[in-house]
N, CA and C atoms as a LAMMPS dump frame, in Angstrom:
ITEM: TIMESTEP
0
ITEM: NUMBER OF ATOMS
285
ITEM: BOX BOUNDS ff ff ff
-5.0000000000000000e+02 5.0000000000000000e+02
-5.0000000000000000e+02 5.0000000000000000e+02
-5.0000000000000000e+02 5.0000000000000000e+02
ITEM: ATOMS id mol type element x y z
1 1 1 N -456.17 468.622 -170.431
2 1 2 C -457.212 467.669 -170.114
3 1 3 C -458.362 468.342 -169.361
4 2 1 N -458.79 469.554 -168.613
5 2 2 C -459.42 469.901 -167.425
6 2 3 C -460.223 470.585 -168.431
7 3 1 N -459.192 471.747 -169.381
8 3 2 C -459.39 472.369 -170.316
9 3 3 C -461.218 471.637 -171.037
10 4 1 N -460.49 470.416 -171.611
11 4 2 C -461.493 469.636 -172.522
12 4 3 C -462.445 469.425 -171.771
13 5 1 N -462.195 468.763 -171.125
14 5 2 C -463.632 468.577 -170.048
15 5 3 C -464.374 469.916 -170.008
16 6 1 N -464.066 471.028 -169.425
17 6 2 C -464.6 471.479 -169.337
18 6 3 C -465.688 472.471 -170.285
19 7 1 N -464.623 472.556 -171.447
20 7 2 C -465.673 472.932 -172.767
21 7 3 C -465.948 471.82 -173.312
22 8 1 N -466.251 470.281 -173.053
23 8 2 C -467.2 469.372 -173.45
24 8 3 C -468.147 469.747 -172.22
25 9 1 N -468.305 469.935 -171.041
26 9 2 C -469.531 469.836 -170.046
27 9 3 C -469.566 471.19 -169.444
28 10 1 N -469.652 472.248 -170.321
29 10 2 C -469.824 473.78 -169.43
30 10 3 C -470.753 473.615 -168.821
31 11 1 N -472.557 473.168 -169.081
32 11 2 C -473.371 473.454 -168.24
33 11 3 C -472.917 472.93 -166.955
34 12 1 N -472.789 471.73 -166.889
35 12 2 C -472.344 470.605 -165.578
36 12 3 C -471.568 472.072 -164.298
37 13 1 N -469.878 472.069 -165.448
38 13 2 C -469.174 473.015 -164.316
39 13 3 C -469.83 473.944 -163.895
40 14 1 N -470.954 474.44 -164.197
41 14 2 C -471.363 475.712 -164.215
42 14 3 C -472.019 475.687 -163.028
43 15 1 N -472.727 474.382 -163.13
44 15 2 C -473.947 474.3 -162.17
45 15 3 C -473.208 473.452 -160.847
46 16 1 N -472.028 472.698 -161.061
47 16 2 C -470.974 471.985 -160.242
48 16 3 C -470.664 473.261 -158.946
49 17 1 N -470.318 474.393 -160.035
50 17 2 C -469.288 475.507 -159.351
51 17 3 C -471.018 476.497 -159.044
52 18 1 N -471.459 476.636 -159.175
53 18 2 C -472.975 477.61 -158.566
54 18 3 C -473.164 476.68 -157.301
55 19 1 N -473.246 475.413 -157.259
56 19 2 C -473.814 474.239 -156.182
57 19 3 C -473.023 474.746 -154.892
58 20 1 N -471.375 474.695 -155.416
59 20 2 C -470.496 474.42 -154.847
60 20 3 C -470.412 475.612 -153.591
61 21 1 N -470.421 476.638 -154.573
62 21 2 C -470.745 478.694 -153.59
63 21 3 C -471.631 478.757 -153.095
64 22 1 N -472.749 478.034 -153.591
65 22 2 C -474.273 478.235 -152.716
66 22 3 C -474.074 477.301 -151.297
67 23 1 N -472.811 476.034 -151.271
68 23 2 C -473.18 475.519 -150.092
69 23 3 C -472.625 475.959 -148.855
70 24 1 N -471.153 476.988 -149.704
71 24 2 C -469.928 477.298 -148.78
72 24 3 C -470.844 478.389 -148.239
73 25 1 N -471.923 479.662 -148.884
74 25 2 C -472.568 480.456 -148.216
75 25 3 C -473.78 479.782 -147.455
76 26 1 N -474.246 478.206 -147.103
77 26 2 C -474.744 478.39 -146.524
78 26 3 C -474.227 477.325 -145.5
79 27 1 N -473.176 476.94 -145.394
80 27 2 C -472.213 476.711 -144.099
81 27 3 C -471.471 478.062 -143.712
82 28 1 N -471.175 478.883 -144.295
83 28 2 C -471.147 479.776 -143.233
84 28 3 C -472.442 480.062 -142.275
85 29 1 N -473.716 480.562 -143.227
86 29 2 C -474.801 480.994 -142.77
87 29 3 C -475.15 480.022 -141.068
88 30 1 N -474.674 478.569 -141.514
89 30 2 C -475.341 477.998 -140.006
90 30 3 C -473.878 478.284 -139.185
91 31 1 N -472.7 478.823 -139.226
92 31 2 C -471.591 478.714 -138.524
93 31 3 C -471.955 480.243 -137.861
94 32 1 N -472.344 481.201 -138.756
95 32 2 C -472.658 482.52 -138.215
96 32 3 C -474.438 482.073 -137.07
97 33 1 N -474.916 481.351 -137.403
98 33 2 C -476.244 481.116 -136.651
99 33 3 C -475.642 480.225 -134.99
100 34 1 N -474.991 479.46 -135.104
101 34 2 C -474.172 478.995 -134.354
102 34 3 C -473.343 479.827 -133.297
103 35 1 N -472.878 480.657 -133.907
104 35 2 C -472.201 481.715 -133.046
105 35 3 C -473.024 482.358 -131.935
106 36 1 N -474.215 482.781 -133.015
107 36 2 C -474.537 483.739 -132.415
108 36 3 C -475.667 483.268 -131.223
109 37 1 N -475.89 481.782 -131.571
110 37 2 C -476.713 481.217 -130.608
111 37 3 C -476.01 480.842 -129.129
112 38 1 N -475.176 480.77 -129.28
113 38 2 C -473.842 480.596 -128.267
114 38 3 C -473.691 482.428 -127.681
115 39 1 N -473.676 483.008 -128.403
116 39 2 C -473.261 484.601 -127.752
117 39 3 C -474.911 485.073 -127.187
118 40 1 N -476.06 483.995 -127.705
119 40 2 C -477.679 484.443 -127.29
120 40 3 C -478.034 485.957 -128.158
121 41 1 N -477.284 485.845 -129.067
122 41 2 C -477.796 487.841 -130.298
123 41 3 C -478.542 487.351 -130.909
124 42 1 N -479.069 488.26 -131.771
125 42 2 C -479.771 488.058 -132.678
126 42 3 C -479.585 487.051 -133.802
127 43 1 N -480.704 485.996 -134.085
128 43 2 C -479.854 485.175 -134.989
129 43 3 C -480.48 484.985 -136.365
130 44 1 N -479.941 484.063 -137.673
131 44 2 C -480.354 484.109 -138.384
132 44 3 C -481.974 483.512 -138.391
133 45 1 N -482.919 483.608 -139.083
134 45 2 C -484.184 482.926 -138.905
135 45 3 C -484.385 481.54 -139.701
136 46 1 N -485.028 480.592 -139.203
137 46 2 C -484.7 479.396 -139.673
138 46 3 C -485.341 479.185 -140.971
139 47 1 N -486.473 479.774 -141.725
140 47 2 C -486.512 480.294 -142.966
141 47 3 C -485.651 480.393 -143.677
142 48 1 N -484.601 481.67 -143.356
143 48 2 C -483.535 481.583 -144.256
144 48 3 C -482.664 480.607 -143.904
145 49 1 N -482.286 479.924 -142.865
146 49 2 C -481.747 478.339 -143.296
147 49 3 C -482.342 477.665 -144.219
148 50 1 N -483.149 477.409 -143.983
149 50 2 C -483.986 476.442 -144.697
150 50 3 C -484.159 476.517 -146.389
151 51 1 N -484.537 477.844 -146.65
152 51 2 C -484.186 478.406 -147.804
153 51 3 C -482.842 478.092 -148.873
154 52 1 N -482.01 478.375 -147.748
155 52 2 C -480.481 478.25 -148.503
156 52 3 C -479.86 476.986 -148.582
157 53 1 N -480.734 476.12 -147.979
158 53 2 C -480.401 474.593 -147.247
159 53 3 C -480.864 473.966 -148.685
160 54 1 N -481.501 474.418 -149.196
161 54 2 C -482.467 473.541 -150.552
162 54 3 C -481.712 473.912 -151.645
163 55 1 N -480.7 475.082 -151.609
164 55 2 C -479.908 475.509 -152.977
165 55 3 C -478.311 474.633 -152.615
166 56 1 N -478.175 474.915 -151.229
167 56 2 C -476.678 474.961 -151.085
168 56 3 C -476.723 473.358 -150.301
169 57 1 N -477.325 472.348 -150.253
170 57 2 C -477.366 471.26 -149.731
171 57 3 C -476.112 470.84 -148.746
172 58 1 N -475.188 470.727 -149.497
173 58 2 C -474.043 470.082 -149.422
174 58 3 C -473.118 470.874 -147.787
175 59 1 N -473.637 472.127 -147.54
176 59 2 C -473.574 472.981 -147.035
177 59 3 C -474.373 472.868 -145.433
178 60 1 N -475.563 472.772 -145.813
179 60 2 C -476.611 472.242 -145.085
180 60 3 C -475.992 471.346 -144.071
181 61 1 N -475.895 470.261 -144.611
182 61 2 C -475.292 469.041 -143.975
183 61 3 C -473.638 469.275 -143.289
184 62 1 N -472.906 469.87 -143.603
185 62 2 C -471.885 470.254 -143.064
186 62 3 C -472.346 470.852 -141.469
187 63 1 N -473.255 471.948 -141.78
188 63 2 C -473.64 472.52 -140.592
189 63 3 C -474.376 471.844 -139.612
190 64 1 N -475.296 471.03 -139.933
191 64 2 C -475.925 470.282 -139.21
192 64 3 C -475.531 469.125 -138.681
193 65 1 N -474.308 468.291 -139.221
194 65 2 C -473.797 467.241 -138.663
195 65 3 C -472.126 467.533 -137.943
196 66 1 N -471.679 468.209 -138.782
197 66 2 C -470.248 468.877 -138.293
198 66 3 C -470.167 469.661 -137.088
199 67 1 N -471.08 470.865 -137.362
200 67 2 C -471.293 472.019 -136.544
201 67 3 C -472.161 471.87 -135.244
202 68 1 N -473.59 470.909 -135.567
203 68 2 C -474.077 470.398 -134.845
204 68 3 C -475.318 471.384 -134.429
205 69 1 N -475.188 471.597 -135.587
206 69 2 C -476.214 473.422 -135.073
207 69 3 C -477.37 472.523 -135.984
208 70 1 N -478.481 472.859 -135.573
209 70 2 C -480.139 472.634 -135.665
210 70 3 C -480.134 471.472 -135.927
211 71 1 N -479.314 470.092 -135.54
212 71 2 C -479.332 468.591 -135.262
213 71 3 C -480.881 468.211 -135.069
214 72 1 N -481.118 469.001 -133.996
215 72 2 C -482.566 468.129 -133.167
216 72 3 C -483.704 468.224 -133.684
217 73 1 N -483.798 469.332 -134.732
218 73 2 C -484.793 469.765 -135.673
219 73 3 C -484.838 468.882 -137.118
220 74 1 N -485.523 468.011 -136.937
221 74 2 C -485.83 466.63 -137.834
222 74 3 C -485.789 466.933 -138.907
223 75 1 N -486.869 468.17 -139.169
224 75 2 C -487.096 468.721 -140.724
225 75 3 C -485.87 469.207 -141.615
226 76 1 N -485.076 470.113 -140.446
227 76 2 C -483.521 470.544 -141.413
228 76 3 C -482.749 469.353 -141.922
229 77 1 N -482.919 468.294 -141.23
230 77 2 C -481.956 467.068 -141.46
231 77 3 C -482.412 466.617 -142.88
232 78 1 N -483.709 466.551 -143.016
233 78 2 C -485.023 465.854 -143.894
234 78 3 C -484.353 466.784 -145.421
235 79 1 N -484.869 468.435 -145.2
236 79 2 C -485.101 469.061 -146.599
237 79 3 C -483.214 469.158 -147.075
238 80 1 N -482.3 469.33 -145.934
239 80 2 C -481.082 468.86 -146.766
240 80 3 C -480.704 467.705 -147.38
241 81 1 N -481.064 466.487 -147.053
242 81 2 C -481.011 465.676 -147.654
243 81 3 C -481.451 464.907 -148.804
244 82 1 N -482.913 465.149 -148.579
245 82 2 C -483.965 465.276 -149.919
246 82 3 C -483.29 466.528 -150.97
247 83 1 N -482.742 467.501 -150.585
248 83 2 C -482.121 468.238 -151.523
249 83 3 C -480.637 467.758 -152.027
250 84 1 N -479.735 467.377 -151.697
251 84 2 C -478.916 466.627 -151.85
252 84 3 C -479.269 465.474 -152.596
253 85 1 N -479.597 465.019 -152.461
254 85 2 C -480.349 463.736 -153.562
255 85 3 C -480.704 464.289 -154.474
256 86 1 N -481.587 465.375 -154.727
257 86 2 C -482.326 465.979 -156.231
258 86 3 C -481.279 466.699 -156.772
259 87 1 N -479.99 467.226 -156.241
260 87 2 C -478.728 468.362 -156.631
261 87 3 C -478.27 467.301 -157.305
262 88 1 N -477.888 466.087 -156.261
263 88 2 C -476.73 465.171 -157.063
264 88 3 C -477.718 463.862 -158.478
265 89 1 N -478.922 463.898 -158.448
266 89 2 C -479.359 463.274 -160.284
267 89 3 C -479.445 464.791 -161.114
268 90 1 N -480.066 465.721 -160.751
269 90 2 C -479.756 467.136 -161.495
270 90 3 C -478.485 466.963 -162.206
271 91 1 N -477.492 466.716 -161.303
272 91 2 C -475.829 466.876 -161.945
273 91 3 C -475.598 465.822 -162.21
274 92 1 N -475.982 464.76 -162.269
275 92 2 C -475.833 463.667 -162.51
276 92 3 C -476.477 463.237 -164.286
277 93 1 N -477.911 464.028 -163.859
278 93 2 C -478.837 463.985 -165.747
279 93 3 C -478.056 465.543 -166.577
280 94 1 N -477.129 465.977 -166.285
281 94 2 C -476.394 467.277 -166.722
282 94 3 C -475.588 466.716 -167.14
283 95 1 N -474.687 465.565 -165.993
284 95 2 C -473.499 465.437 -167.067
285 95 3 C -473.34 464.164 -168.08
């Protein structure tokens, strides 16, 4: 059965399972930004959050509501979510 599905909707899984890696690398990315804001090192730049926040959405939001890392910053809350919405009709007009 998983089989069929999946060679009836390859693009879908494809883009399901790309969504899926892009969000886990960018919940790490705010868990490593997190750290290091706590240890005061060098940290990631909020660019490349932001960046990876628009591919990996799902990710985004993990970090920002879970983790609690860049909460107060309105805009991160804003472009993950607005991205999350455009990921999930994307996959939604895919499958």
């Amino acid at each position: 059965m998983i089989v069929e599905f999946f060679l009836l909707h390859k693009i879908f899984c494809i883009l399901l399972l790309f969504w899926l890696f892009c969000s886990l690398v960018v919940g790490i990315l705010y868990a490593i930004d997190k750290t290091k804001s706590i240890k005061e090192s060098r940290r990631i730049s909020e660019k490349t959050l932001l960046l990876w926040s628009v591919v990996g959405s799902l990710g985004a939001i993990v970090g920002i509501y879970l983790l609690r890392h860049k909460s107060l910053h309105l805009y991160f809350s804003i472009i993950a979510l607005e991205s999350l919405l455009l990921q999930g009709i994307l996959l939604y007009s895919v499958y």
